[in-house]
C-alpha angles and dihedrals in degrees: 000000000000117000120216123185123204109205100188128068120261148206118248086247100047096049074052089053093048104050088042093057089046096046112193101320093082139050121201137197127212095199104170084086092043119098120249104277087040082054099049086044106050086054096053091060102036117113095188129032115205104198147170110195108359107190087057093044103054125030129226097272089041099064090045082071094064094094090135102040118123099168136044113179124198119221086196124071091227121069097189099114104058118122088235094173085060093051123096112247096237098053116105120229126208131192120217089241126184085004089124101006083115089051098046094038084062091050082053086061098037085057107046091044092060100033084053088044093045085220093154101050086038083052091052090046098053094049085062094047106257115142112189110162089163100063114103132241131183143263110236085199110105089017119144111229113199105204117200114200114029108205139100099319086034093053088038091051086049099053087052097048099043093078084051087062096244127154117233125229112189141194139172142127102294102029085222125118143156087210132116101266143149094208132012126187145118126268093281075083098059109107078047097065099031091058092051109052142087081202150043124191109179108200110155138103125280109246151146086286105033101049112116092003098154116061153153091289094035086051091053100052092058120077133285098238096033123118129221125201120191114204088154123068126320091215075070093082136039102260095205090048093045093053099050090048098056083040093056115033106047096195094064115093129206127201102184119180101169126047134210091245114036133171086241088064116018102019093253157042131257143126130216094220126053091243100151083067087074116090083200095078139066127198149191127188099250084287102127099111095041102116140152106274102013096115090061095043094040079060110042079049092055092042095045083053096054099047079049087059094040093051089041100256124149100271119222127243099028098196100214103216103206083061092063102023 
């Protein structure tokens, strides 16, 4: 019998949703409503560990009890947050990937649509009673969109652009793909692609190598008129560049969904730049993935992952650890 723990607290429907999917080969223990020793219990004998945010969920003392854990599945699709130092080096580690790569593709062209329309300053304008029919906005067809970052939410955000008419501009690790593109190729073509683009979506992971990617010199290599939308993580780019480049160059235009301190995180929310003073920039708070039924299907994805594991099966996601520690 196989012993799954779920750290996070859940909804009636989905706990139903979880043991369906695992039949009878499996028991699992919801143990964010269990008392302290349950608790401590349920984890020495859990094989596999389904989790959120980690760090918040167990305690110190409580990952030390995960001597017998082989899986620990991520609900979420970044696995930047993870105490990796406290982890025990032969547990596997899975990512939820692709599990809201349709949802936040959608946010990408949500964002770049009214960020080229302008429908957010013109909205400003007309509620102070400024009516300029006259003032230009831009086309989004024959665009080139630089993705960064070409996996599930960068191949989701394609699909959607290429009726548009819009060139893609890819990178990831290998700078191979079977994908529609009109370039392929890693982040040592990065200036490349940066300096090519109308557009550029980041949707990769935050790691060792990808931390304060985007830059003073990376922003200026870009043009002057491009937007830049950031579904990915805000520790991507450099908060304080980024700032003084929206600031000073007003045709530049700026989509951030995630933010440099975030509840999920830091318990709270802030930025160190007014940036919600430029009319230049448009944001969300980290909700682009928060859609009807995503809870349900976030789920089903990670299950599905860990029966995978558990049949051996390759496992999705595999979170490689020397990119993070």
């Amino acid at each position: 019998m196989h012993n799954l723990v779920v750290t996070y607290k859940v909804k009636n429907e989905i706990r139903d949703l979880t043991q369906s999917l695992l039949g009878s080969s499996a028991s699992v223990s919801f143990i964010a409503e269990m008392q302290p020793q349950e608790r401590k219990q349920a984890l020495a004998h859990a094989d596999v560990i389904l989790t959120w945010n980690l760090p918040k969920e167990l305690s110190k003392d409580e990952l030390d009890l995960l001597g017998n854990t082989r899986l620990i599945q991520l609900l979420s699709a970044g696995a930047d947050h993870l105490p990796y130092a406290e982890l025990s080096p032969n547990v596997l580690i899975a990512s939820n990937v692709g599990a809201y790569a349709a949802p936040m593709a959608e946010h990408v062209m949500a964002m770049l649509l009214a960020l080229s329309k302008n429908l957010v300053r013109e909205h400003g304008n007309l509620s102070r009673g400024e009516f300029n029919q006259a003032r230009l906005n831009r086309m989004v067809s024959n665009m080139a969109c630089g993705i960064i970052g070409f996996g599930a939410i960068g191949k989701a955000a394609a699909a959607l652009m290429r009726p548009f008419g819009i060139k893609v501009l890819a990178v990831n690790t290998s700078g191979r793909t079977e994908e529609n593109v009109d370039f392929i190729g890693t982040l040592d073509d990065l200036e490349q692609v940066l300096s090519s683009s109308d557009v550029v979506v980041l949707s990769l992971p935050l790691n060792k190598r990808t931390r304060n990617l985007i830059g003073k010199r990376e922003l200026s290599w870009m043009k002057d008129d491009a937007i830049l939308i950031n579904v990915a993580r805000g520790g991507i780019i450099d908060e304080a560049a980024l700032y003084e480049h929206v600031k000073q160059n007003p045709d530049f235009k700026a989509g951030i969904d995630t933010w440099w301190i975030e509840p999920f995180s830091h318990n709270a929310f802030r930025t160190d730049h007014p940036f919600f003073s430029l009319p230049n920039l448009l944001g969300s708070p980290h909700n682009s993935a928060i859609v009807v039924g995503i809870s349900e299907e976030s789920t089903r994805r990670a299950v599905e992952n860990i029966v995978r594991f558990w049949n051996n099966e390759q496992v999705r996601g595999r979170v490689q650890r020397e990119d993070y520690q």
